[in-house]
N, C-alpha and C positions, 0 to 999 in steps of 0.2 A: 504494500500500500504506500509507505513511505515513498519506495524508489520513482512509484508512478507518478505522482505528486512531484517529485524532484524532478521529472523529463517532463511533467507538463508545467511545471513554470518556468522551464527553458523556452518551451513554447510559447506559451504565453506572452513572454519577454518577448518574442520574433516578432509575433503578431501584432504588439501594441505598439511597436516603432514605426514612426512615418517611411512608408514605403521607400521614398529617397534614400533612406539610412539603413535598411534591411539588410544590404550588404554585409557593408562595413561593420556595423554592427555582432552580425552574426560570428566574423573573424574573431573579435575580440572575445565573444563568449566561449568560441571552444575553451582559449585557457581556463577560464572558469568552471566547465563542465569538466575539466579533464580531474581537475583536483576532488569537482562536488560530486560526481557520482561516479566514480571510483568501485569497483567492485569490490577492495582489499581498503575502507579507507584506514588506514593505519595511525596516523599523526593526528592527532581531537583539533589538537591546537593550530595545525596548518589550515583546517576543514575550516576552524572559525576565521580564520584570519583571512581567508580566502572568501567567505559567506561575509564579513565586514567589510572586503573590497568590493565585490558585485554590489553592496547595498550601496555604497559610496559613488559606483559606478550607474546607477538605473536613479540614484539623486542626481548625477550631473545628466543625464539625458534627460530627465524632466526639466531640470532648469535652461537647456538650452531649449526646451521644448519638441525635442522629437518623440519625446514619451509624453502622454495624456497625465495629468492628476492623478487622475481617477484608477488608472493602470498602473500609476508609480503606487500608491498608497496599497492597492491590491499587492503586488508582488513583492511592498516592502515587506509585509504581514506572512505572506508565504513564506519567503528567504528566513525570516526570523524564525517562524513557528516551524520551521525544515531543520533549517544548519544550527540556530543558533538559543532555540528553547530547552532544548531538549538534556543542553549541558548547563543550565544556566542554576 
């Protein structure tokens, strides 16, 4: 259940970026996916640090505006209640 949840706020993320930015955008998430769903993830502390970078990252695409509000406040809630609840 978790894992599913983790590949659909990937998606999510895809889909709530202005089409112009889907690209570029999507480059940048591999890194982030590679570390957040990890089949072995090993390291708590790299997984958080890496879940406070994406949040840090899906902030600056709202503020420049290629993410919606509405879609930044959803996926901050996810990332958190994903990567970074569950150690807390």
């Amino acid at each position: 259940m978790k894992e599913d949840l983790s590949l659909r706020t990937f998606d999510l993320i895809r889909d709530a970026v202005l089409p112009d930015f889907r690209e570029r955008v999507a480059e940048y998430l591999v890194q982030y996916e590679t570390v957040l769903l990890a089949d072995n993830p090993g390291d708590t502390q790299l997984i958080r640090n890496t879940a406070h970078q994406l949040l840090g990252y899906l902030r600056g695409l709202n503020t420049t505006r290629v993410l919606g509000m509405a879609d930044w406040e959803e996926l901050d809630r996810r990332v958190v209640n994903t990567w970074l609840a569950p150690q807390q």
